[in-house]
VOBATI-923153 format. One record per residue (C-alpha): residue in three letters; z, x, y. Coordinates in steps of 0.2 Angstrom, whole numbers, padded with zeros to 4 digits, always signed. Layout:
AlaZXY
...
//
This chain:
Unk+0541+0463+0493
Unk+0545+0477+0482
Unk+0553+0493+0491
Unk+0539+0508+0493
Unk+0538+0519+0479
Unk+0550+0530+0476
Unk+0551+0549+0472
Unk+0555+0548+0454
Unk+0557+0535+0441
Unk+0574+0532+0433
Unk+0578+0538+0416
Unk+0588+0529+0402
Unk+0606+0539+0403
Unk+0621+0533+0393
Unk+0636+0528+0404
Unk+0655+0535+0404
Unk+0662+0522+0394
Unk+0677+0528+0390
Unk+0682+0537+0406
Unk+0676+0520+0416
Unk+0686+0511+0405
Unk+0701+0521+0410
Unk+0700+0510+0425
Unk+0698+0492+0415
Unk+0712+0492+0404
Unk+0713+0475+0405
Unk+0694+0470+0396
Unk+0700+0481+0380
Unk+0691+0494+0369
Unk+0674+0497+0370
Unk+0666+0492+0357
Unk+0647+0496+0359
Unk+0635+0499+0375
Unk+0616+0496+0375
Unk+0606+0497+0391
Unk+0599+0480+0394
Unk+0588+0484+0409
Unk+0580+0501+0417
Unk+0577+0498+0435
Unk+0572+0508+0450
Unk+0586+0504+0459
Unk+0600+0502+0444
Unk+0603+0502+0426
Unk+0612+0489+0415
Unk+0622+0489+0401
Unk+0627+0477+0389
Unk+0645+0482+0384
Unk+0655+0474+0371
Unk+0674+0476+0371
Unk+0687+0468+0360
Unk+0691+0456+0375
Unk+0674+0451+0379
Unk+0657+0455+0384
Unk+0651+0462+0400
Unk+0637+0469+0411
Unk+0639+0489+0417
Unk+0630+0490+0430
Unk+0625+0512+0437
Unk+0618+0509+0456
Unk+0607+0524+0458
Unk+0610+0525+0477
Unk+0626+0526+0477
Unk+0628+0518+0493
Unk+0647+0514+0490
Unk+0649+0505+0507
Unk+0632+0493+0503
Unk+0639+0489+0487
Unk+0656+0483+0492
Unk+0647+0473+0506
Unk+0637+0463+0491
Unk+0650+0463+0479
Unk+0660+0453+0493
Unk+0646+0441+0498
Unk+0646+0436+0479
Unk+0666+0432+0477
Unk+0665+0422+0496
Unk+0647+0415+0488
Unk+0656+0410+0472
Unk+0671+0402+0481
Unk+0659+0389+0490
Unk+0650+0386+0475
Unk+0635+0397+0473
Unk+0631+0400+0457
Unk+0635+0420+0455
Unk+0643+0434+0446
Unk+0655+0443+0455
Unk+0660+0461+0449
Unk+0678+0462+0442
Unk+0693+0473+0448
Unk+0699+0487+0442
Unk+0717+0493+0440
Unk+0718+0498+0459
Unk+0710+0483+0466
Unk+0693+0491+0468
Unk+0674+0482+0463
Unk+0666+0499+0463
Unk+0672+0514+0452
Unk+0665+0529+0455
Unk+0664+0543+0439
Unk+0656+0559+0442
Unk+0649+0556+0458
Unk+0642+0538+0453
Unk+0644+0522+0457
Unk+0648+0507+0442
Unk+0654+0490+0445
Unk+0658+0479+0429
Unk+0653+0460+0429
Unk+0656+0446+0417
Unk+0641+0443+0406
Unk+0632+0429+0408
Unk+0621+0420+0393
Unk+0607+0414+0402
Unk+0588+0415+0401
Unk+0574+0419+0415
Unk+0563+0404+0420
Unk+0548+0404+0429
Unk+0539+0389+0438
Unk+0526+0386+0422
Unk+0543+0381+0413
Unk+0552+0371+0426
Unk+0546+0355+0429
Unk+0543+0347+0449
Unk+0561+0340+0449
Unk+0569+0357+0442
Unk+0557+0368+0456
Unk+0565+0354+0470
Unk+0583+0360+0463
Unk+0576+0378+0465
Unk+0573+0377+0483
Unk+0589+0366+0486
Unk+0598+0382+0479
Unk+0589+0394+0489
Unk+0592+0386+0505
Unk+0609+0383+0500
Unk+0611+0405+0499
Unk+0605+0405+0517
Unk+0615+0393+0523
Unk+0631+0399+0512
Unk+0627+0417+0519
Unk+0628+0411+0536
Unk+0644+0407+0533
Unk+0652+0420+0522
Unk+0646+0435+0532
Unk+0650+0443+0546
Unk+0636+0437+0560
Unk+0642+0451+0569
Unk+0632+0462+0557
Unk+0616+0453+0559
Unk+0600+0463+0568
Unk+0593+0454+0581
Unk+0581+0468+0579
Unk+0561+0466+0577
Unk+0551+0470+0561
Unk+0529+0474+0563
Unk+0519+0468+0550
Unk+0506+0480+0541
Unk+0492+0490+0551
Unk+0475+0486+0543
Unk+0470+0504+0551
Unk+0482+0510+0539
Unk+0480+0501+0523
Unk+0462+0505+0526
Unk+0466+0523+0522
Unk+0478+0517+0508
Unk+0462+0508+0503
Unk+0451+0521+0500
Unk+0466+0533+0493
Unk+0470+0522+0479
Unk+0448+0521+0477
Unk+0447+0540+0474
Unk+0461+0539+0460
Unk+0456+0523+0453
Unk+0437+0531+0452
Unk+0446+0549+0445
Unk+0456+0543+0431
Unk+0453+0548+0413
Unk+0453+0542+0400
Unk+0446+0527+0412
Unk+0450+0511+0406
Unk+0448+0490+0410
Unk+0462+0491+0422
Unk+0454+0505+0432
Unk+0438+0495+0434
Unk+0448+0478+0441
Unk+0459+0492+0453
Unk+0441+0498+0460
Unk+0435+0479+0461
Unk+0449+0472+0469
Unk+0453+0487+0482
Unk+0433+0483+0488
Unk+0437+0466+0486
Unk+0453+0468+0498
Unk+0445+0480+0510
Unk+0432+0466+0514
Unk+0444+0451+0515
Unk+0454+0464+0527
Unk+0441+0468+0538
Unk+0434+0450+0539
Unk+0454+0444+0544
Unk+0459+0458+0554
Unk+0460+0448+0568
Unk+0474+0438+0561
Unk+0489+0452+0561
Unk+0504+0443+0566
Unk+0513+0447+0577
Unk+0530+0456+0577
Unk+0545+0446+0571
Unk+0562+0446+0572
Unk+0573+0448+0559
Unk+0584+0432+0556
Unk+0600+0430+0545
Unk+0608+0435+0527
Unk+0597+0434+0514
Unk+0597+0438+0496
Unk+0581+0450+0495
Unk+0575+0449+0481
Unk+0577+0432+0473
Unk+0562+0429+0460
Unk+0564+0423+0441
Unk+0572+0439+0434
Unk+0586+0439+0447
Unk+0591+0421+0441
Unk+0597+0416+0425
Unk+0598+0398+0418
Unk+0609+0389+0407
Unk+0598+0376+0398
Unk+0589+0368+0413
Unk+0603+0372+0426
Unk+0605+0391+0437
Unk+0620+0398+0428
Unk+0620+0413+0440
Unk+0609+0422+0456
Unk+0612+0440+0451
Unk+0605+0457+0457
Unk+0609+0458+0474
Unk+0605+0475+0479
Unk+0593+0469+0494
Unk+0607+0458+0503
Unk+0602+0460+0521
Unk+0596+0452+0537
Unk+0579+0446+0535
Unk+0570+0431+0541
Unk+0575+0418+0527
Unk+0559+0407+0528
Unk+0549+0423+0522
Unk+0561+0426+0507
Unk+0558+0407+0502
Unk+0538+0411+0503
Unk+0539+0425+0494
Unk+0550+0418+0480
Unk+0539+0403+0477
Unk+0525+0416+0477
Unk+0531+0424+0460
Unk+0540+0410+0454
Unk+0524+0398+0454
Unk+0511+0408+0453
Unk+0498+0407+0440
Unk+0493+0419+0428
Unk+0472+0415+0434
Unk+0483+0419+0453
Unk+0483+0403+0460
Unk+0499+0393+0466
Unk+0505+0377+0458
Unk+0505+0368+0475
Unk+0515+0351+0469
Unk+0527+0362+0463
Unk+0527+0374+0479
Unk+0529+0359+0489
Unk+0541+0350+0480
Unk+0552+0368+0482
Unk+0547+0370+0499
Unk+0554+0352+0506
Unk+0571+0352+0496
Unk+0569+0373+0503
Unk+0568+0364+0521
Unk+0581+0352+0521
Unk+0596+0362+0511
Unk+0591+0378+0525
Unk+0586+0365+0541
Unk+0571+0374+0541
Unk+0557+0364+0551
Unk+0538+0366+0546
Unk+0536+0378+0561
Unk+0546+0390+0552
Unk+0538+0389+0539
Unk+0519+0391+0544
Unk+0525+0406+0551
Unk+0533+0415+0536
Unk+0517+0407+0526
Unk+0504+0417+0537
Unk+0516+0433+0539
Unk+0516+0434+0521
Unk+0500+0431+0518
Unk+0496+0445+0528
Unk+0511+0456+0518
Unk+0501+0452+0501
Unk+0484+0458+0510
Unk+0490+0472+0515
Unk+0500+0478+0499
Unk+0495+0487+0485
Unk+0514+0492+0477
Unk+0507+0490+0460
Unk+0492+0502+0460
Unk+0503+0516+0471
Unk+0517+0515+0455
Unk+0502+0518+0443
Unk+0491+0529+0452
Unk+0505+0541+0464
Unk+0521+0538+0450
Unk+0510+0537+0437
Unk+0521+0522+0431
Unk+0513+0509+0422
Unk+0526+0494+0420
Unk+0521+0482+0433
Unk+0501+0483+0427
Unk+0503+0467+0417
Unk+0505+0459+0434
Unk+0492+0466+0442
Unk+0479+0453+0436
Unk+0487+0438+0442
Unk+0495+0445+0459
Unk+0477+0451+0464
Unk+0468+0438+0460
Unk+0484+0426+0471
Unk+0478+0437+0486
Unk+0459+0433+0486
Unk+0465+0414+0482
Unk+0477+0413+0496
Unk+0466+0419+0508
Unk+0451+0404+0503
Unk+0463+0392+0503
Unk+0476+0396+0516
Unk+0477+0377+0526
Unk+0481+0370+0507
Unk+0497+0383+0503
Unk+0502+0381+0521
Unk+0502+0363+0518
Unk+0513+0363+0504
Unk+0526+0373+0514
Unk+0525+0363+0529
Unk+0522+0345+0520
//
């Protein structure tokens, strides 16, 4: 799930090449730099030396210690065979250089491409969930179990979203120029509001947070390599969640549909190799199905970007994880199924 919004969108800015390369005499001169992503939690750059090519990465937190905790996870991961890109050392020994107060780490560039489930086929989307279960299961192993929470996490308060609800009416209703997305916000907040008041009753429970998981592990955080993951990047959300969710919610964006349904052969293809590479039983599973069921009821990240950060990038998916929502909910037994199968 994406984190809440936050206070301020990030703007393009161009890195210290030369002073961070002070650091990396062994990758050679910098050739040219071109920001290749603009995130909310980092920026990317694609840097070209005369000894390579390679991915700058800025993390706007800047939480030094969290980012030596991930990059360490990838080297282990990457010595057991996960498909990764672990940062390079600099001259001291060091992953994270820190320039002016911020914090870069250097990683080899990968050629790869983004697929989603439309273009992997059900024996590709089995191999997906093979590899997700085999980051659990790697994780468990290369981390420290003494860091993991045994700590509980609650799930949404409809009396909350309900005010959220008619929040985010009042600004769908109040924006001009008004346009076609406006009208969809409007119809699927009243929509949700319903469904929400109809399924109120079926809040789970609190759960408890289980082991090392990558976070946020959907298409754009995995690149491929004709039909094979060349690497698992992106691993800013490393932390201890319950893994069975993570699988949920990857298969969530992975195969969903652009009408919002779930390709369910694929799901479920993806879910049993997910269950035997993790040693997951079904039970696990129904239970991350309905808790994040009940996260995508009662989330709305993409109209509070537009309509409190007045930022606009995620609106093309709006459509489709809307509609997935009001699917889900009519057919719940079938996506459960495909998880549990």
């Amino acid at each position: 799930m994406p984190a809440p919004p936050p206070a301020a969108v990030a703007t393009a800015a161009t890195p210290p090449v030369d002073r961070l390369l002070r650091r990396y005499p062994h990758i050679g001169e910098p050739l040219s730099v071109r920001t290749v992503t603009l995130g909310l939690l980092n920026r990317g750059y694609r840097l070209a030396t005369t000894r390579g090519t390679w991915f700058l990465k800025h993390h706007l937190d800047g939480d030094r210690p969290a980012i030596t905790r991930q990059h360490r996870a990838t080297r282990r991961l990457q010595e057991v065979g996960v498909p990764v890109a672990p940062p390079v050392a600099d001259r001291t020994g060091s992953t994270v250089a820190v320039v002016g107060g911020d914090c870069y780490a250097l990683h080899p560039w990968i050629d790869g491409r983004h697929r989603d489930g439309a273009q992997l086929t059900t024996a590709q989307s089995r191999r997906l969930g093979a590899l997700l279960g085999a980051v659990h299961t790697r994780l468990a192993e290369v981390m420290d179990p003494a860091a993991d929470s045994p700590g509980t996490h609650t799930s949404a308060d409809p009396e909350d979203t309900f005010a959220l609800i008619e929040d985010l009416l009042r600004l769908a209703r109040g924006s001009r120029p008004r346009d076609s997305f406006d009208t969809l916000a409007e119809h699927r907040l009243l929509q949700r509001r319903a469904l929400l008041e109809r399924h109120a009753a079926r809040r789970p429970p609190p759960g408890r947070a289980g082991c090392w998981v990558h976070g946020d592990f959907h298409p754009l955080n995995l690149l491929y390599r004709g039909t094979e993951p060349a690497a698992i990047v992106d691993w800013d959300r490393l932390g201890v969640q319950p893994r069975a969710e993570e699988a949920v919610r990857a298969a969530a964006i992975f195969f969903v549909q652009p009408a919002g349904r779930l390709d369910l052969p694929k799901v479920r293809a993806y879910a049993r190799a997910y269950r035997r590479a993790a040693g997951a039983d079904a039970a696990e599973l129904a239970a991350a199905v309905h808790r994040v069921w009940w996260e995508r009821l009662n989330d709305f990240w993409i109209l509070r970007w537009r309509y409190e950060l007045h930022d606009r990038r995620a609106d093309p998916q709006f459509p489709a994880v809307s509609a997935l929502v009001v699917w889900w909910t009519r057919e719940y037994a079938a996506v459960r199924d495909a998880f549990t199968d």
